[in-house]
C-alpha positions in Angstrom: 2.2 181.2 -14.0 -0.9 180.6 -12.3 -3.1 177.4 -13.8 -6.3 175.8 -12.8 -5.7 172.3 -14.2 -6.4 169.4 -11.4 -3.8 166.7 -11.8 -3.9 163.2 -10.5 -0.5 161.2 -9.3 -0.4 157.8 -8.9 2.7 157.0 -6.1 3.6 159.0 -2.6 7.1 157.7 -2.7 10.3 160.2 -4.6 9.3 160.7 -7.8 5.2 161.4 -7.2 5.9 164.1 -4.4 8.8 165.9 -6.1 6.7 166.3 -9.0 4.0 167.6 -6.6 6.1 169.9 -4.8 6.7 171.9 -8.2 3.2 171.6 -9.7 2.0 173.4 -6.6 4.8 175.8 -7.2 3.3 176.8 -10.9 -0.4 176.8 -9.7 -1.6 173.6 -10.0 -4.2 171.8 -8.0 -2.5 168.4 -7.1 -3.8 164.6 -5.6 -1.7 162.1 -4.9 -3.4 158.3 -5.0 -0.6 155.6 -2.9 -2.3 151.9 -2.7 -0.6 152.1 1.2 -2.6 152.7 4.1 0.2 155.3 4.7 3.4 156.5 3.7 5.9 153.3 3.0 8.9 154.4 5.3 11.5 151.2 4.7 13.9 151.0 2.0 18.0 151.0 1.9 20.2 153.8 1.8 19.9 156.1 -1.3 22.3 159.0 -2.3 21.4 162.1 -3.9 23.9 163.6 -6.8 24.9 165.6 -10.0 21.9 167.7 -11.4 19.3 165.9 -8.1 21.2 167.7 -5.6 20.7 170.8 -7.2 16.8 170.1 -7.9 16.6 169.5 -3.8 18.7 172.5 -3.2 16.0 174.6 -5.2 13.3 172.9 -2.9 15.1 174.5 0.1 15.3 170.1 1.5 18.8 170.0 1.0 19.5 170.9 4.5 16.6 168.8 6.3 18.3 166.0 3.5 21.5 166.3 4.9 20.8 166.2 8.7 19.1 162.9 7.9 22.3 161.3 6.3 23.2 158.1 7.1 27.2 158.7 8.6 28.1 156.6 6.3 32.2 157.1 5.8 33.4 155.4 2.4 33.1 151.8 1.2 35.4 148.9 2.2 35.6 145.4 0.6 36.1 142.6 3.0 37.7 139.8 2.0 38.1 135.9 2.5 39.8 136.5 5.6 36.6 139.1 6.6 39.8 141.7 6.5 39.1 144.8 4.7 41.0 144.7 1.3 40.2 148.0 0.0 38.8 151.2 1.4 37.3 154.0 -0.1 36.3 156.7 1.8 34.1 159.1 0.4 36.0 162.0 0.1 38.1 159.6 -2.7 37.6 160.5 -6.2 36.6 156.7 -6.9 34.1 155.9 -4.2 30.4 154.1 -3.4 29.4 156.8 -0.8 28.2 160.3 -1.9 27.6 163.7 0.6 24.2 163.1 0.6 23.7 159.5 2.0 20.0 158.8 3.5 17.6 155.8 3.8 15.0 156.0 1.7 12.1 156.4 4.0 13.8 159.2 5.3 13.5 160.7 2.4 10.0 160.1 1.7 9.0 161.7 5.0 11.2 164.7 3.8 9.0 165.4 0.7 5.8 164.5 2.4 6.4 167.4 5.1 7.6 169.5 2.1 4.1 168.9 0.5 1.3 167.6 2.8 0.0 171.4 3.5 -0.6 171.8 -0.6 -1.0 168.4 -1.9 -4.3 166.4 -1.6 -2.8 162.8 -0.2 -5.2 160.1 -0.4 -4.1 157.1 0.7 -5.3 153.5 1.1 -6.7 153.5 -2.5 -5.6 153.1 -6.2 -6.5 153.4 -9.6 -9.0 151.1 -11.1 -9.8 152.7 -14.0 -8.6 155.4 -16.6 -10.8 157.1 -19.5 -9.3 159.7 -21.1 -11.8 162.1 -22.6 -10.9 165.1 -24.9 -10.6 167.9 -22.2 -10.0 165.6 -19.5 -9.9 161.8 -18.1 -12.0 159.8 -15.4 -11.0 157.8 -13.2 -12.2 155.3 -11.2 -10.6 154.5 -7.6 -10.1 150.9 -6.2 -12.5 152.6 -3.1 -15.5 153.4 -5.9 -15.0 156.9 -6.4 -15.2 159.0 -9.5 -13.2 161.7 -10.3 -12.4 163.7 -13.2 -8.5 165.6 -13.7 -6.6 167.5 -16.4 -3.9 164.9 -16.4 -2.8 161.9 -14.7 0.7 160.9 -13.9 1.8 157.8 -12.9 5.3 157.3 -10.5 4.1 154.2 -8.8 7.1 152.7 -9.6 8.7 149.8 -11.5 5.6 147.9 -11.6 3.3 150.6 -11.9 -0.1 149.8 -12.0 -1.4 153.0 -13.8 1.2 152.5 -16.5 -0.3 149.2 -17.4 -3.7 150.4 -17.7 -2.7 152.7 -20.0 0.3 151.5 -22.2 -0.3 148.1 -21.8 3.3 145.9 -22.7 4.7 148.1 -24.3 6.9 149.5 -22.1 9.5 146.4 -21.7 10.9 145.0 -18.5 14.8 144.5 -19.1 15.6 141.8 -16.6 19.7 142.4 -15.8 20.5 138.5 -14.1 20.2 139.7 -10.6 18.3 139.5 -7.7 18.7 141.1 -4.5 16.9 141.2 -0.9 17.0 144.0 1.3 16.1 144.3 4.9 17.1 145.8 7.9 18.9 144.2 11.0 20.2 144.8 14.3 23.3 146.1 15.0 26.0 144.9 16.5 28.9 146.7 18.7 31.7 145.8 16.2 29.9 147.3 13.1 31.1 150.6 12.0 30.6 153.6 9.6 31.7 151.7 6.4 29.4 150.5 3.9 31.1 147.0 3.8 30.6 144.8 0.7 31.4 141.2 0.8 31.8 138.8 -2.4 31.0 135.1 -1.9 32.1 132.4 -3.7 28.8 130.8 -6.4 27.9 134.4 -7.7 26.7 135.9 -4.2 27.4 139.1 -2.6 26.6 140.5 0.8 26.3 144.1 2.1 26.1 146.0 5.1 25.5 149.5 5.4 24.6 152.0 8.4 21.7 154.0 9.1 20.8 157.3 10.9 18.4 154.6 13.2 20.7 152.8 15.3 20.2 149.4 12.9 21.9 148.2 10.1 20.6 147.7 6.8 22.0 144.3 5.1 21.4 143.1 1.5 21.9 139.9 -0.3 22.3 139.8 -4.0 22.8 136.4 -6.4 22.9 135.7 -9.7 20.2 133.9 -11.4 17.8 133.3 -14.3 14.5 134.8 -14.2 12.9 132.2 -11.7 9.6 134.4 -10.4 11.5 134.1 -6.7 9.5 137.8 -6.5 6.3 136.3 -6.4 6.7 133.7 -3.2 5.3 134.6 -0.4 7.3 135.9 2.4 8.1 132.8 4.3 9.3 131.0 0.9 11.2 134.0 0.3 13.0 133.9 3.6 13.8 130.4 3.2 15.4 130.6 -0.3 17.8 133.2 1.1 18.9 130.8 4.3 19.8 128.5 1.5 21.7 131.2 -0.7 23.3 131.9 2.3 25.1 129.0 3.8 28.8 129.0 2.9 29.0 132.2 2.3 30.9 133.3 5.3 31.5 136.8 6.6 28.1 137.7 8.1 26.3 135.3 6.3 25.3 133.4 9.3 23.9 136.4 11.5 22.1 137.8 8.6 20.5 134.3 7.9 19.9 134.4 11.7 18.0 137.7 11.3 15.5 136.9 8.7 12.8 134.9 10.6 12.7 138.7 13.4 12.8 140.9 10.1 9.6 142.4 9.2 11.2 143.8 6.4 12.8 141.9 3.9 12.1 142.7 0.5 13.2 140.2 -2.6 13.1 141.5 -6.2 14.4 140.4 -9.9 16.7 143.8 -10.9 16.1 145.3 -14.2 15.4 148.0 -16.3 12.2 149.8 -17.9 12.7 150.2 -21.5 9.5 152.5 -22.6 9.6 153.8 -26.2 7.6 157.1 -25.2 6.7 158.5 -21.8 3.4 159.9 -22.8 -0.3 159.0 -24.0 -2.8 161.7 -24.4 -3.0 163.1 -21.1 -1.4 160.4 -18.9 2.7 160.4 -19.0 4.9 158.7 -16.7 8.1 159.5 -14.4 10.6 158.1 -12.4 10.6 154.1 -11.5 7.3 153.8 -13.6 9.1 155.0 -17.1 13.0 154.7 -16.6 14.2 152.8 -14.0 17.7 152.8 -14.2 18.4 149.8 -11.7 19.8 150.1 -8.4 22.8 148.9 -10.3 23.1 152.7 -11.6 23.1 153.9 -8.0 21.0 156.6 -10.2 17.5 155.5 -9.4 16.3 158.2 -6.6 18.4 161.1 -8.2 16.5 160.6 -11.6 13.6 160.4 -10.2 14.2 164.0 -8.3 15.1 165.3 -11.7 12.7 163.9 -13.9 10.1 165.2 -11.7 11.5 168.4 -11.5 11.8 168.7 -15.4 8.3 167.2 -16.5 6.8 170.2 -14.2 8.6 172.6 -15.4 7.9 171.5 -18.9 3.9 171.8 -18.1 4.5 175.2 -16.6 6.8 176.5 -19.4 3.9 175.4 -22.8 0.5 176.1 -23.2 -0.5 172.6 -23.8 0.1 169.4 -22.2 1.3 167.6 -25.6 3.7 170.2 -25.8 5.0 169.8 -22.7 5.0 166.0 -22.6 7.1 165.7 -25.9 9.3 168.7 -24.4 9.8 166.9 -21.4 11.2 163.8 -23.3 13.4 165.6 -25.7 15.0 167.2 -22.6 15.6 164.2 -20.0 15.6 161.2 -22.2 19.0 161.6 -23.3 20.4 161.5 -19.6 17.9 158.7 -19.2 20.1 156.8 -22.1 22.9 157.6 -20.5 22.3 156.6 -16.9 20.9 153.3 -18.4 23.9 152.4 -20.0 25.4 150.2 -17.5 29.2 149.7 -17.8 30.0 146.2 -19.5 30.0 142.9 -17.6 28.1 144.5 -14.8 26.9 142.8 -12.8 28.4 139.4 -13.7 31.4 140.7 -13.6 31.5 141.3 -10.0 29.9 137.9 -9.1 32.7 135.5 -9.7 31.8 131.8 -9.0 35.3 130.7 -7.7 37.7 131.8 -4.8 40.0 132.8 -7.3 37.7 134.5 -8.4 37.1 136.2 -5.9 40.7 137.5 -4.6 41.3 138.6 -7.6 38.4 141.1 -7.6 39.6 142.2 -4.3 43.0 142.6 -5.3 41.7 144.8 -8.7 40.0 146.9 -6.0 42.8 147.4 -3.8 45.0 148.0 -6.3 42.4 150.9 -7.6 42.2 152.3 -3.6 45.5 153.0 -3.5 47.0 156.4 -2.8 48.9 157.0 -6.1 45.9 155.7 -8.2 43.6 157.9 -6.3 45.7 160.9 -6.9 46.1 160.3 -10.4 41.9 160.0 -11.0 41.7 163.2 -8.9 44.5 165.2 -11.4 41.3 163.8 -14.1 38.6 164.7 -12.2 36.4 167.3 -12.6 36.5 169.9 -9.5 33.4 172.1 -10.7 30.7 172.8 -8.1 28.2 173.2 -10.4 26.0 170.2 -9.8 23.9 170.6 -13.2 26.9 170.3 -15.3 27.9 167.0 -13.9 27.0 164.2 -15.4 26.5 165.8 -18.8 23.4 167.0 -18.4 22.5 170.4 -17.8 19.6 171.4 -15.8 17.0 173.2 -17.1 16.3 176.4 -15.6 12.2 176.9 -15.4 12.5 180.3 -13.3 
């Protein structure tokens, strides 16, 4: 279906492009507006499942997806003893590591090659401004430009800036207890393949996990009340982690070591975004910006994919963008629900305070990597190879 609506979208990162990528597909003029002076290339290691894998398959970027994986071979817990207590490789029906392991910026580059030739980037700039008139909405750029488009999506993520401008509070931020700092360290000759997670004792836990760049990409995660540790400056931030750090043990002392040569290190609160519709007039949201699911979900990157892939199809498929937006919500925000609903007790549950604590999580997970409890959850689980059945959601098929 050829179309000759111009659409604006706020965000270069998963969501923005994919969305891009599909537009272009069904006839659409596309821009895409990121506040970076170019493409934002960090990040942690992200996996790509269920009904996504079968979105990037359809984009012909499954293959370039997988050469960039990460070699990541299961996930191990270490324990007190910095033994591992409990391995799960990722061939193991109950596992951390999927088939399609790859560092987020990796990804990003994946999509921008996929779309750069079709897809107007500007970058360096942002939206001031939106006014939505009655066959189309203006916008005014952070740089002073002017600019009318059909519609305007934002996918600039968790704290979008576009999504504010037009929905104001009411989409909610659903803060889970939890904050976690990525960034991205040397590595040393004894680290291997695993993705190695390490609880601490006072609600702390420590990760390690490899890349496809010959570094390692670390994380620290604690439990606390909402404290605004997000908005200190980078310094502050690195100091407050050396101090959540000591006594961990494990790595605790190289990754504290690490922090002051990281250029990297990212701190957030993790939470949710609880947004009672998706859609105003002719600006709707995806990804991050309306549904984040948490990192906690290990969903995050994979709904993004597929929401992206569904809300395009959905303006190819009506005549009319209300149409569209209110079929695109009737369609995905059922699986939205669904990846959402975290199990219960997470995350405290997996933060204990006291060693006992502590061994006895790694003893639960032991007891759960075993051989004959592994068999018994693979006599359970599903075998199909069709990726848009899993998960309960079917894919829509816009061809």
């Amino acid at each position: 279906m050829t179309k000759s609506k111009n659409v604006l979208i706020s965000g270069a990162s998963i969501a923005g492009p994919t969305l891009a990528f599909w537009l272009v597909k069904y006839g659409y003029q596309v821009t895409i507006v990121e506040r970076a002076p170019s493409l934002r290339l960090g990040g942690q290691n992200i996996d790509i499942s269920g009904p996504a894998e079968e979105v990037i398959n359809k984009m012909r970027i499954k293959t370039a997806v997988r050469d960039s994986n990460t070699g990541e071979i299961g996930l191990q817990f270490i324990g007190q003893d910095d033994q591992p207590k409990a391995s799960f490789p990722k061939e193991a029906a109950l596992t951390g590591t999927r088939e399609l392991e790859i560092i987020r910026g990796d990804l990003v580059s994946i999509l921008y090659d996929s779309t750069k030739k079709d897809v107007t980037y500007q970058f360096d700039d942002s939206i001031m401004s939106i006014q939505q008139q009655p066959d189309q909405v203006k916008v005014t750029f952070s740089s002073g430009k002017i600019e009318t488009f059909q519609l305007v999506i934002a996918a600039d993520g968790i704290r979008s800036s576009t999504r504010e401008l037009v929905f104001g509070k009411e989409p909610v931020f659903k803060y889970l207890g939890l904050y976690i700092a990525y960034m991205t360290i040397p590595r040393h000759k004894n680290d291997t393949q695993w993705w190695r997670w390490y609880i601490a004792v006072d609600k702390r836990v420590l990760m390690l996990r490899p890349d496809n760049h010959g570094t390692m990409r670390a994380s620290v995660a604690f439990l606390e009340a909402d404290k605004g540790y997000e908005k200190l400056s980078a310094d502050k931030q690195k100091d407050l982690l050396k101090k959540k750090l000591v006594g961990a043990g494990w790595e605790a002392e190289r990754i504290s070591n690490a922090l002051d040569k990281s250029d990297d290190v990212y701190l957030d609160k993790i939470g949710q975004i609880k947004a009672p519709r998706w859609s105003i007039g002719r600006v709707a949201m995806v990804g991050d910006a309306a549904y984040c699911p948490s990192p906690l979900s290990g969903k995050g990157a994979s709904l993004a994919i597929v929401g992206a892939y569904v809300l395009a199809g959905e303006l190819a498929r009506h005549e009319n963008h209300e149409d569209a937006f209110v079929a695109y919500e009737q369609c995905l925000r059922p699986y939205v629900e669904k990846v959402q609903n975290l199990p219960p007790g997470v995350p405290w549950i997996v933060y204990p305070k006291t060693r006992f604590g502590v061994a006895l999580l790694n003893t639960f997970a032991g007891i759960f990597a075993s051989k004959p409890v592994q068999k018994l959850v693979n006599l359970f689980s599903s075998k199909s190879k069709d990726k848009t059945k899993e998960e309960g959601f079917i894919l829509p098929d816009f061809n």
